[in-house]
PAVOMAR-583856 format. One record per residue (C-alpha): residue number from 1; residue in three letters; y negated, z negated, x. Coordinates in steps of 0.02 Angstrom, whole numbers, m for minus. Layout:
  pos  code       v       w       u
  NUM   ALA       Y       Z       X
...
This chain:
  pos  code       v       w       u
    1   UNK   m6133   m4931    9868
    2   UNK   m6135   m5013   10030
    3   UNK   m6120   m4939   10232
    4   UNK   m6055   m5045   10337
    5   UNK   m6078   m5023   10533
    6   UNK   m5957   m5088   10620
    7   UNK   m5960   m5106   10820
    8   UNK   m5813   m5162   10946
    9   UNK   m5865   m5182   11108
   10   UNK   m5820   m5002   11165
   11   UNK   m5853   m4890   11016
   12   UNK   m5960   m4939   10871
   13   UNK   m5947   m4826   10738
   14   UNK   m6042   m4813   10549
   15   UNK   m5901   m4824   10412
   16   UNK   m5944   m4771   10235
   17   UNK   m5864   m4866   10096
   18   UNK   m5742   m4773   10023
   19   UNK   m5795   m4798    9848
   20   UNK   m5968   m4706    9859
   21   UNK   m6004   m4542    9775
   22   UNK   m6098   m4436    9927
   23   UNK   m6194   m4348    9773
   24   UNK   m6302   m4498    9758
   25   UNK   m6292   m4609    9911
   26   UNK   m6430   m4542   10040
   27   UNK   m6571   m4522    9927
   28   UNK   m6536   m4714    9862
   29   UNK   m6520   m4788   10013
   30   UNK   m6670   m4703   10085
   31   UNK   m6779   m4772    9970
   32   UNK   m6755   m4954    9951
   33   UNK   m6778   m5100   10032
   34   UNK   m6635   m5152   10106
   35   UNK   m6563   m5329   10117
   36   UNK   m6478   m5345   10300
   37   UNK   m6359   m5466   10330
   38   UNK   m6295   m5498   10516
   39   UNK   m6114   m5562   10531
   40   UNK   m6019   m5601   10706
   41   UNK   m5853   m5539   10687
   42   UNK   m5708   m5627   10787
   43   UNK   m5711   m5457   10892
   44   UNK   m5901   m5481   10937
   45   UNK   m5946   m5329   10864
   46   UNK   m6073   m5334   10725
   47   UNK   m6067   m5294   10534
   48   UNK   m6227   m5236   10417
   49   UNK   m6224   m5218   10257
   50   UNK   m6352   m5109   10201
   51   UNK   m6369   m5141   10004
   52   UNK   m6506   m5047    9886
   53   UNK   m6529   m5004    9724
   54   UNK   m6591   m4841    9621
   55   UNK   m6797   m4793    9654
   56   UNK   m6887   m4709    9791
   57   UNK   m7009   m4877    9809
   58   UNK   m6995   m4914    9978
   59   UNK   m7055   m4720   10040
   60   UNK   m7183   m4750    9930
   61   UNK   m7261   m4900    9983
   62   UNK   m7238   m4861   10181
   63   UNK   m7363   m4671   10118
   64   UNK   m7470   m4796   10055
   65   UNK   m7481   m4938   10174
   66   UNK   m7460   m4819   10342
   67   UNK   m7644   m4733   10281
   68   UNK   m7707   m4934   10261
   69   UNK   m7881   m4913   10350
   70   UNK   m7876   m5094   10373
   71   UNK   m7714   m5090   10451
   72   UNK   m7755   m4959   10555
   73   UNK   m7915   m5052   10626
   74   UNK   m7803   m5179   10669
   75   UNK   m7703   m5090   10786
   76   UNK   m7770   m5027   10949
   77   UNK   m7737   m4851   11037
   78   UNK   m7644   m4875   11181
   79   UNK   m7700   m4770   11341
   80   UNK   m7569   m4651   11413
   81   UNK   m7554   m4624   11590
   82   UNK   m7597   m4426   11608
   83   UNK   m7469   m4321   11688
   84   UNK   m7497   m4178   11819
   85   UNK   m7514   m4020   11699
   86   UNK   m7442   m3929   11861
   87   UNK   m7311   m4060   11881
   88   UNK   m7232   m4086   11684
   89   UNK   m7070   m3990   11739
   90   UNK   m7021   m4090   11875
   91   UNK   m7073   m4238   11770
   92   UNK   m6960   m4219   11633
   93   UNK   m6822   m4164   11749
   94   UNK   m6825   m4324   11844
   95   UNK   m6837   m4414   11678
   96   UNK   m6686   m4333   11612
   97   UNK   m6577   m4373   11762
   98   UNK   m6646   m4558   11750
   99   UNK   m6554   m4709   11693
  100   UNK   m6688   m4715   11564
  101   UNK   m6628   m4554   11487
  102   UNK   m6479   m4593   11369
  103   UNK   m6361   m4441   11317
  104   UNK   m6219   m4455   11184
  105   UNK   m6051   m4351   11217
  106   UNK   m5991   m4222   11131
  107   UNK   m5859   m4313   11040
  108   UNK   m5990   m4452   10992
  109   UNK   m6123   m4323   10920
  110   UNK   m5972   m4219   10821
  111   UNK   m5928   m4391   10738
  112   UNK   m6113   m4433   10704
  113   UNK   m6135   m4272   10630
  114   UNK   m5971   m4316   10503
  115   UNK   m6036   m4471   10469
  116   UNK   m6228   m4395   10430
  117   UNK   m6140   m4264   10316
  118   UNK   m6021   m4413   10206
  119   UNK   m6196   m4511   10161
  120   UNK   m6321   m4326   10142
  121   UNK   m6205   m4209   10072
  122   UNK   m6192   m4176    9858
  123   UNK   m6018   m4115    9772
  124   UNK   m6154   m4001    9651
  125   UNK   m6239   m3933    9789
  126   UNK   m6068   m3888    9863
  127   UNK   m5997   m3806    9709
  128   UNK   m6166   m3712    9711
  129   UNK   m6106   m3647    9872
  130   UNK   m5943   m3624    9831
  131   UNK   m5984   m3507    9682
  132   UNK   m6112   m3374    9771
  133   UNK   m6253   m3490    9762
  134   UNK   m6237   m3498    9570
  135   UNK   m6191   m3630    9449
  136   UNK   m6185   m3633    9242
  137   UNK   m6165   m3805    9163
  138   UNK   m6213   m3803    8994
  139   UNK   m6383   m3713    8960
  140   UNK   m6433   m3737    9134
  141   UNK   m6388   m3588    9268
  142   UNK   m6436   m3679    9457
  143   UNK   m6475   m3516    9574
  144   UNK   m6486   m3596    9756
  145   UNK   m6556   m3489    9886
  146   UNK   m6439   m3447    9996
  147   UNK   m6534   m3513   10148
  148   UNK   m6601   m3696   10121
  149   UNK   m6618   m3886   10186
  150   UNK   m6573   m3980   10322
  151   UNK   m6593   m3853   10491
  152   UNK   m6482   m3894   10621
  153   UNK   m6586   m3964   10729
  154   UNK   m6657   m4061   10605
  155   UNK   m6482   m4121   10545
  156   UNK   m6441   m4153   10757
  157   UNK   m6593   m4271   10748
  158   UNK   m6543   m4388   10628
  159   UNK   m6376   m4372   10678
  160   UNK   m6418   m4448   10842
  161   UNK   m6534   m4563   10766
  162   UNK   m6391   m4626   10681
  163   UNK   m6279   m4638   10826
  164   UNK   m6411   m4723   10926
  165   UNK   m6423   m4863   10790
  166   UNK   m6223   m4889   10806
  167   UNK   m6230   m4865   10997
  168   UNK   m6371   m4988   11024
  169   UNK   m6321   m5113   10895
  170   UNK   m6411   m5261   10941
  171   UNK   m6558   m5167   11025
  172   UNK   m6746   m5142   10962
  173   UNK   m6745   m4954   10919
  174   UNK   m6926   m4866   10891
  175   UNK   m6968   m4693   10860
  176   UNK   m7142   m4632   10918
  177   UNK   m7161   m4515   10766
  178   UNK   m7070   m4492   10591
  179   UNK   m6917   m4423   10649
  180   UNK   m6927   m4288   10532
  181   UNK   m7063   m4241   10385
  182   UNK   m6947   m4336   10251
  183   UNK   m7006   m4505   10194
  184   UNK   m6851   m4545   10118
  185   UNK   m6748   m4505   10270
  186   UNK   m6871   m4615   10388
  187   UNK   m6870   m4739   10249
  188   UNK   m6665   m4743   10280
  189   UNK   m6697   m4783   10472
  190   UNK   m6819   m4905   10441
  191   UNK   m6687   m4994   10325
  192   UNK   m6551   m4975   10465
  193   UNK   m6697   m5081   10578
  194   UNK   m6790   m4951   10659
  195   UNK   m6968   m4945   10712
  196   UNK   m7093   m4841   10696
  197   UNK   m7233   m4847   10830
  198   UNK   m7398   m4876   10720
  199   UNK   m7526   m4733   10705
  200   UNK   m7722   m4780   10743
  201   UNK   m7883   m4729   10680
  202   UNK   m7916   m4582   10760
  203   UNK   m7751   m4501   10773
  204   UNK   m7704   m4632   10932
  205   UNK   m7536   m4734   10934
  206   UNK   m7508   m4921   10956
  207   UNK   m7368   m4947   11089
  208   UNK   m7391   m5113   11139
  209   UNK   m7239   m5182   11014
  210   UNK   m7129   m5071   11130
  211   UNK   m7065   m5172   11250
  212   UNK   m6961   m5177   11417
  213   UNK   m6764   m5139   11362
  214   UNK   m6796   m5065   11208
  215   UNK   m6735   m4902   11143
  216   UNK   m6859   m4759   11101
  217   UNK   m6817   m4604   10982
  218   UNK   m6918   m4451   11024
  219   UNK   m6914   m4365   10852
  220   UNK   m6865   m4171   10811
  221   UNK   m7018   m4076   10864
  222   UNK   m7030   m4179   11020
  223   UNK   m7164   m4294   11114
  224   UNK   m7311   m4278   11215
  225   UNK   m7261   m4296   11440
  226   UNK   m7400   m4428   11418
  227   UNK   m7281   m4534   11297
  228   UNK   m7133   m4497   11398
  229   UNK   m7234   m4539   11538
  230   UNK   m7268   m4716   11458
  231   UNK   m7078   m4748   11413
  232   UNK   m7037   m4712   11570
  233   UNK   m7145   m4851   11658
  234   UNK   m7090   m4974   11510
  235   UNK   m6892   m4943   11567
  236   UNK   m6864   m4909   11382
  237   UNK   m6702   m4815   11344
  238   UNK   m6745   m4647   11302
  239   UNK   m6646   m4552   11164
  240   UNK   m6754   m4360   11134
  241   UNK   m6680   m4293   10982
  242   UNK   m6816   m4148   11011
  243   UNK   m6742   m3986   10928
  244   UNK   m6664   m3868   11084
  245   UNK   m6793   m3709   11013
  246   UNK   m6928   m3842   11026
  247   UNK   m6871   m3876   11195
  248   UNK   m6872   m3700   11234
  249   UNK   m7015   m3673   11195
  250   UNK   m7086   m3804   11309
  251   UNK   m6977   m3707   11439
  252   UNK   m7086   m3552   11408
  253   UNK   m7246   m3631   11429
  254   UNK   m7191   m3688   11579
  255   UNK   m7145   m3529   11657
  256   UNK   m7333   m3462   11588
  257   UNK   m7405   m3583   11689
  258   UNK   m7302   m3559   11835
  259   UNK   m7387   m3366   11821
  260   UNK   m7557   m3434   11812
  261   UNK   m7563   m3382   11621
  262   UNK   m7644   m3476   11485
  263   UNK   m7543   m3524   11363
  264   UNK   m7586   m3457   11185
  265   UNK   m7508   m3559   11042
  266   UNK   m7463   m3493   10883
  267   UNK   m7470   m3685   10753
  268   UNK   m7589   m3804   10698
  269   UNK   m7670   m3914   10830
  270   UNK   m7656   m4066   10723
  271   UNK   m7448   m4041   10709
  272   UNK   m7353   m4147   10788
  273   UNK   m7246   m4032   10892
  274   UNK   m7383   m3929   10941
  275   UNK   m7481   m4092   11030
  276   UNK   m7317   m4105   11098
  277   UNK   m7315   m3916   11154
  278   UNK   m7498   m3931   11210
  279   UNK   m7462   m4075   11343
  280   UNK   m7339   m3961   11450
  281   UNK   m7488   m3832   11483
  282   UNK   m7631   m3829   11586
  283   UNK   m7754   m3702   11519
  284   UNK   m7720   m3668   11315
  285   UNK   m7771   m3591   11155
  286   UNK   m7714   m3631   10984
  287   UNK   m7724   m3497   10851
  288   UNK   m7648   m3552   10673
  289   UNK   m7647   m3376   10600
  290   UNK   m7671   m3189   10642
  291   UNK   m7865   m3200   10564
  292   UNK   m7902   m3314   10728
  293   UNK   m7780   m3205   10837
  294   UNK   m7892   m3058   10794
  295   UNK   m8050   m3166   10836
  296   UNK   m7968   m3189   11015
  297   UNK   m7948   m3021   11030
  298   UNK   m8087   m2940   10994
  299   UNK   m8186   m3084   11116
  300   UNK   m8064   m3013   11260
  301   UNK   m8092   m2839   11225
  302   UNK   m8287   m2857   11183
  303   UNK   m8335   m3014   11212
  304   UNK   m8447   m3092   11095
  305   UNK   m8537   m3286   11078
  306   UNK   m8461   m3407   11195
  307   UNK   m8556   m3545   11110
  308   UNK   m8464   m3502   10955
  309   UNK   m8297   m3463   11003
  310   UNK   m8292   m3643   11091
  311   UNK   m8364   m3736   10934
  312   UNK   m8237   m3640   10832
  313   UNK   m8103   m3695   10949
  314   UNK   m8157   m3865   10986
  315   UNK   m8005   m3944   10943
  316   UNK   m7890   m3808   10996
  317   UNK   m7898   m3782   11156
  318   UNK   m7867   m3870   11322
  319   UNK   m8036   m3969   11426
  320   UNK   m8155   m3843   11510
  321   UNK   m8096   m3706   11420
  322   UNK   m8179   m3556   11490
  323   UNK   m8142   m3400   11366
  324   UNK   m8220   m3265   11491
  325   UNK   m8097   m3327   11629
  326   UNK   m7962   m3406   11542
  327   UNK   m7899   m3257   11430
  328   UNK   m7880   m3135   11569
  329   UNK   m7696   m3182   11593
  330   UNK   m7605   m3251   11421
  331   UNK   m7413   m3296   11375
  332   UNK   m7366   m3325   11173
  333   UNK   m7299   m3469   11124
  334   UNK   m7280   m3545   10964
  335   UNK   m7238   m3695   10841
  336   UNK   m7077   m3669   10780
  337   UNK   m7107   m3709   10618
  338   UNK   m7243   m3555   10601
  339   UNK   m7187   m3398   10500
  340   UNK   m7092   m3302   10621
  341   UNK   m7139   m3126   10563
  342   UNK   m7319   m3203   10585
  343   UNK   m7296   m3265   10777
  344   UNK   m7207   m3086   10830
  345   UNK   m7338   m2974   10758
  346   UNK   m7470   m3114   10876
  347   UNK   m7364   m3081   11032
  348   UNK   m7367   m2907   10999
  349   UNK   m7557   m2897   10972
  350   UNK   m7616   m3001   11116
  351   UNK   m7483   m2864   11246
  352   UNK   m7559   m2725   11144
  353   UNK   m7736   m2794   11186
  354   UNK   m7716   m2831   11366
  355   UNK   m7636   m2659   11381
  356   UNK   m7803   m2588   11304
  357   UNK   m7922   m2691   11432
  358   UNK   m7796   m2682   11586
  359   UNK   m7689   m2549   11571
  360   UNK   m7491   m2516   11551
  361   UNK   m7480   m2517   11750
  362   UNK   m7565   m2686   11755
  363   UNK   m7485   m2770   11625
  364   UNK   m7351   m2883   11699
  365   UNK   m7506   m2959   11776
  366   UNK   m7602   m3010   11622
  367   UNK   m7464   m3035   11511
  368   UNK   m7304   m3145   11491
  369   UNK   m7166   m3117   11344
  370   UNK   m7042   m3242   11306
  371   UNK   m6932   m3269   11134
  372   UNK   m6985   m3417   11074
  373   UNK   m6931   m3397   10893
  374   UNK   m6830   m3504   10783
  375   UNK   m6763   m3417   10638
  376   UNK   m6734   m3584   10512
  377   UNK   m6908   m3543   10432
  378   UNK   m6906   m3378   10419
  379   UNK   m6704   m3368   10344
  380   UNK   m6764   m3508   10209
  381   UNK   m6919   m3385   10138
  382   UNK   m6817   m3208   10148
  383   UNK   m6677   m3317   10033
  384   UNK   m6824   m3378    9913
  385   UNK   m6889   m3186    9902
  386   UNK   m6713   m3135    9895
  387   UNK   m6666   m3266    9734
  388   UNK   m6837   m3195    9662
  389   UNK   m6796   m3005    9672
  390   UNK   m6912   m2967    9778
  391   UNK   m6942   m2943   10007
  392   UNK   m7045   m3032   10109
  393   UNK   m7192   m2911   10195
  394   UNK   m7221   m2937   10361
  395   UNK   m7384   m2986   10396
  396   UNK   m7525   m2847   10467
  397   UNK   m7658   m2815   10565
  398   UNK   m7790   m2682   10552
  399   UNK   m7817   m2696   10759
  400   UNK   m7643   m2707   10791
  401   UNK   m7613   m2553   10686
  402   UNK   m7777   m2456   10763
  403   UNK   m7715   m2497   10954
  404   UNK   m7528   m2462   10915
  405   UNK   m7608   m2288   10861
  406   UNK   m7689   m2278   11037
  407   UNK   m7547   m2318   11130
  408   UNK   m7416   m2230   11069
  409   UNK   m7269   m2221   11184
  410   UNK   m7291   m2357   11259
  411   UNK   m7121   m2480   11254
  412   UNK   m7171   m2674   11217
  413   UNK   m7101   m2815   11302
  414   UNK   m7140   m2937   11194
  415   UNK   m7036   m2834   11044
  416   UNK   m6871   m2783   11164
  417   UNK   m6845   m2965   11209
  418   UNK   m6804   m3061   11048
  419   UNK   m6629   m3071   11047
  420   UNK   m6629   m3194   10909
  421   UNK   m6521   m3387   10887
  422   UNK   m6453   m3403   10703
  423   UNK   m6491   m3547   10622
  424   UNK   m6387   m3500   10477
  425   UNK   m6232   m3469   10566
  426   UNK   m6233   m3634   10647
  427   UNK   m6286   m3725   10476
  428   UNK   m6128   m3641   10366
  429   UNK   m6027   m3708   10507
  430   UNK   m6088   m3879   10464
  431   UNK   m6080   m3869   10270
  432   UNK   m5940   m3765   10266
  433   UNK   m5894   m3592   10207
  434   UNK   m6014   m3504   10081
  435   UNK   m5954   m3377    9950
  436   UNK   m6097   m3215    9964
  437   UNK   m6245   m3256    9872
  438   UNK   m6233   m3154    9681
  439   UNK   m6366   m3002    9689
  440   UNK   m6523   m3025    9645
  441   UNK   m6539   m2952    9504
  442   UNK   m6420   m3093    9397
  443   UNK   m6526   m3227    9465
  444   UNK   m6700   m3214    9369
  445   UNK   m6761   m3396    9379
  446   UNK   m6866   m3470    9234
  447   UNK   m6933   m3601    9360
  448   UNK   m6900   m3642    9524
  449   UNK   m6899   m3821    9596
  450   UNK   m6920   m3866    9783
  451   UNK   m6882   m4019    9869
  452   UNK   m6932   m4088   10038
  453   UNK   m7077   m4193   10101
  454   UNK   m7232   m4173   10069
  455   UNK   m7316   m4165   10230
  456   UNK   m7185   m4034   10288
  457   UNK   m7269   m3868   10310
  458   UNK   m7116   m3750   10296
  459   UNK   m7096   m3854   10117
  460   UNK   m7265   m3791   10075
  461   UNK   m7222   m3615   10119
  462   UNK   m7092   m3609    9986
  463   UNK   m7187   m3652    9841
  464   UNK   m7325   m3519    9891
  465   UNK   m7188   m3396    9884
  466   UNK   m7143   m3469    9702
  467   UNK   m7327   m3429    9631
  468   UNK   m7369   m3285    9757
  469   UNK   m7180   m3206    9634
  470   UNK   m7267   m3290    9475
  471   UNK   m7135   m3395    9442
  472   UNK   m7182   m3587    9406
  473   UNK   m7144   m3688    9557
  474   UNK   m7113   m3880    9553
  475   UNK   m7120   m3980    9741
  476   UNK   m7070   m4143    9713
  477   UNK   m6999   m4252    9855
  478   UNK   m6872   m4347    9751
  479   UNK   m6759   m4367    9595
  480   UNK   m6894   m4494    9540
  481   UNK   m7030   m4376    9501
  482   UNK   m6934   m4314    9357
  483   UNK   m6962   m4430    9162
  484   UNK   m7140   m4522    9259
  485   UNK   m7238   m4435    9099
  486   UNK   m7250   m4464    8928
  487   UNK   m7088   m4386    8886
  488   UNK   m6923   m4384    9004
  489   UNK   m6955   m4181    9023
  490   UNK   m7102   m4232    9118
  491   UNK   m7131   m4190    9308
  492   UNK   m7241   m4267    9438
  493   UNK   m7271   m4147    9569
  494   UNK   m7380   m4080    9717
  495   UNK   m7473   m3901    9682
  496   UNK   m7540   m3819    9821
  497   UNK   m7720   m3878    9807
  498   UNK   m7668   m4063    9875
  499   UNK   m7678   m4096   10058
  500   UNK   m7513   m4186   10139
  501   UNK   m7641   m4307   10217
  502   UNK   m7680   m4348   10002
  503   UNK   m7485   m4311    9941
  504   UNK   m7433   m4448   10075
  505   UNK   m7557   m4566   10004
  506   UNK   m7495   m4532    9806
  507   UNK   m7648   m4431    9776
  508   UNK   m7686   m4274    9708
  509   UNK   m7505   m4241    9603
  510   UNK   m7494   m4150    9431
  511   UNK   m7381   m4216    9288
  512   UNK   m7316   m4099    9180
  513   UNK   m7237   m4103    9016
  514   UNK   m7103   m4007    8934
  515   UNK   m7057   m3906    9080
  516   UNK   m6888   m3887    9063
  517   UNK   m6905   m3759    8923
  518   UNK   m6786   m3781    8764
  519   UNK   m6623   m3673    8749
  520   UNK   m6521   m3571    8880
  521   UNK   m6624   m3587    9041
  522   UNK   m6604   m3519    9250
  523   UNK   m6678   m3655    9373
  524   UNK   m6691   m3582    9555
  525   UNK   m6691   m3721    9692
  526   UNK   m6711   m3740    9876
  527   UNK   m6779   m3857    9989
  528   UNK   m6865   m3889   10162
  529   UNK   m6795   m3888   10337
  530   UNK   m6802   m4086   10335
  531   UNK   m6708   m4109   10170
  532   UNK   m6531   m4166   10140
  533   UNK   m6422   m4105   10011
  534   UNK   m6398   m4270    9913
  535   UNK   m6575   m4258    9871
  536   UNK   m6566   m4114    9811
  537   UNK   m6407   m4129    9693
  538   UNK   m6495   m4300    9640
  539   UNK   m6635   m4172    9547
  540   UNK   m6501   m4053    9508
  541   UNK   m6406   m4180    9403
  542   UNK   m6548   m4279    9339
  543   UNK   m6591   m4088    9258
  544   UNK   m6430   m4080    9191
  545   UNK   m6451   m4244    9090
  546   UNK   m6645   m4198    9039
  547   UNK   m6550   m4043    8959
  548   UNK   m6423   m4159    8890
  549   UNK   m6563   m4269    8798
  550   UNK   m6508   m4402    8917
């Protein structure tokens, strides 16, 4: 199978050839080196012909190579200009009404967003859909939660990434992160010609191949105002594919600031979008769960060991961090990607708190309440309990529990406010209509296998769920895992014990044999935010044939 992008001078456009099946496409061309050939039409425009072949050897060998420490030492970190904290609004503003600041139309984005579904999409995967998330073939019954894959503003991201390789056809294009946590989608754009900029030593970032009139990709969960600040003085061309919810929640640490709030951030300081989040503050805290939440708390209500609150939050908090005079006045904000039951209970706490210390009367001065809270996580675990028979529990909090005990009566802000988006809603509109998921008491899975990257955290999530239900979980990345034992019902697979940093470097995996069991068997399935559907309905039919003694 070939795709073929073919510009005029007015409207280039990505064709697919006609003869493809989309069941296998994506997942094959994202993984292969790719042999580009450049032809001038008589038109001007420009042809490539992107040809592959079956494997996932190219994703492979850039996890591998990108972790080189000799390459790294090789590169050098490039120093970013620093940006006002108390200036980042303005900043982007003026960016984003630049001439550096490139926006697709509506009609160019809807036709990208075609084009993304003929090459991702999977006719199994569809009939999956189609049938109440169920599927017999044979002695295999495929239960697919009903809330999986590609987000939508993951799927808007690569959309534009492709439309950005059509629009700028003869361009440099570079993305300053993965565009998404899916090797075998970056893979794809790096076949298609794209960059990547180079990751140093350090965590640092090696800019100096980016170069005056080149194009620049700001990937889903965003970049740091130091980057953009960068681009900006290289007169790159700027295309942010940052997820809108990411954006907005860069809009609510801005108006935290604005109140003289520091900003507390529900993620991981080592994620991507949170460094991202982090640059738009001036004062900030990062908590990754509600066990360091707590340990906030009780320091504002009792105050404890500065010397050990600052080494435990060396790397999590903004310079000069002062915890006796910085957590007076706080706003929530959070990673999008975190658990969302998780980040509202951590809003709620930190109001309830700074009610205790300050007061009901006083508490529009020491505390800010914004929804912040993308859904896409959350939907994609309440489906996996759902497919299991069982509920998710929210999380809990002995302190939250003992002060909502204490202050009974009083109304929260920070639970009256979340009037929530639907990722779902805008997703089915994308895939297309969806027959009602069968109850869950026909869809007892015998295993359960989930797909996505492996240095994607909501990925992770879903497999806990698998062994916190006791059902065996498989997280594999690609169709390939499956046949690498001894036997061809062998899988290769990541267990929760391996670090992404090791998974990314093909460390750490477990092979298992025989574990498609023998005779009539239910396989549940669901993947990450960042995965297409041909990659999943690759592993879907690659099951099929195991079964078949293929």
């Amino acid at each position: 199978m070939a795709l073929n992008f073919v510009a005029t001078p007015t409207a280039p456009r990505l064709a697919a050839s006609p003869s493809t099946a989309p069941s296998a496409q994506f997942l094959a061309q994202a993984a292969v080196p790719a042999d580009v050939r450049v032809a001038t039409g008589s038109s001007g425009g420009v042809a490539f012909s992107v040809a592959f072949a079956a494997g996932v050897a190219m994703a492979a060998s850039q996890r591998r190579t990108r972790g080189s420490r000799a390459a790294r030492a090789a590169q050098t970190t490039t120093v970013l200009p620093t940006v006002d904290r108390n200036a980042t609004k303005e900043f982007r503003r003026d960016l984003q009404r630049s001439e550096n600041y490139h926006k697709f139309g509506k009609s160019q984005m809807d036709n990208a967003r075609k084009e993304l579904m003929s090459v991702s999409g999977s006719e199994l995967v569809t009939k999956l859909r189609k049938n109440g998330f169920r599927l017999t073939v044979g002695d295999v019954t495929f239960v697919l939660a009903d809330s999986y894959g590609f987000c939508w503003g993951v799927e808007r991201a690569v959309a534009m990434a492709y439309e950005a390789r059509n629009f700028f056809p003869d361009k440099n294009i570079w993305c300053t992160n993965e565009i998404i946590h899916n090797p075998s989608v970056n893979a794809k754009l790096q076949a298609m010609g794209m960059k990547f900029v180079p990751t140093v030593e350090g965590g640092g970032k090696d800019f100096s191949g980016v170069q005056n009139g080149d194009v620049v990709l700001l990937p889903a969960f965003g970049a740091s105002i130091d980057e953009m600040a960068l681009l900006k003085s290289r007169s790159v061309q700027i295309v942010d594919t940052t997820c809108p919810w990411v954006s907005k929640v860069w809009n609510s640490v801005e108006k935290t600031k604005e109140k003289g709030h520091t900003n507390i951030i529900h993620g991981k300081y080592s994620h991507e979008e949170t460094i991202a989040t982090k640059s738009f503050a001036d004062k900030y805290l990062i908590v990754k769960d509600m066990t360091e939440a707590e340990y906030v708390s009780d320091y504002i209500l009792k105050g404890g060991d500065k010397k050990q609150f600052l080494q435990k939050f060396a790397k999590a908090m903004s310079p000069d961090f002062d915890p006796d005079m910085d957590l007076l006045k706080v706003g929530v904000a959070n990673q999008t990607t975190m658990l969302k039951g998780e980040t509202e209970l951590i809003g709620k706490l930190f109001e309830r708190v700074m009610i205790k210390k300050f007061g009901p009367q006083e508490i529009d001065q020491h505390f800010v309440s914004f929804n912040t809270i993308c859904d896409a996580t959350q939907e994609r675990q309440d489906a996996m309990y759902k497919m299991f028979g069982a509920e998710y529990e929210a999380p809990k909090s002995k302190l939250y529990a003992d002060l909502e005990g204490e202050q009974v009566g009083v109304e929260l802000r920070s639970g009256s406010r979340q009037q929530k988006l639907s990722s779902k809603a805008v997703e089915d509109a994308t895939r297309g209509a969806a027959e009602a998921a069968q109850p869950a008491e026909h869809s007892k899975v015998d295993l359960c296998i989930v797909v996505g990257g492996f240095n994607s955290s909501n990925t992770t999530h879903l497999l806990e769920i698998a062994e916190e239900e006791g059902v065996p979980g498989y997280h594999i990345d690609t169709v390939a895992r499956l046949g690498k034992g001894r036997t061809p019902n062998s899988i290769e697979h990541k267990p929760l014990s391996t670090t992404p940093a090791d998974a990314m470097q093909e460390r750490g995996f477990t092979m298992t044999e025989g574990f498609l069991p023998e005779g009539k068997i239910t396989v549940g399935v669901t993947s990450g935010a960042s995965t297409p559907d041909a990659q999943v309905g690759e592993v879907l039919e690659r099951i099929l044939q195991l079964k078949q003694g293929k």
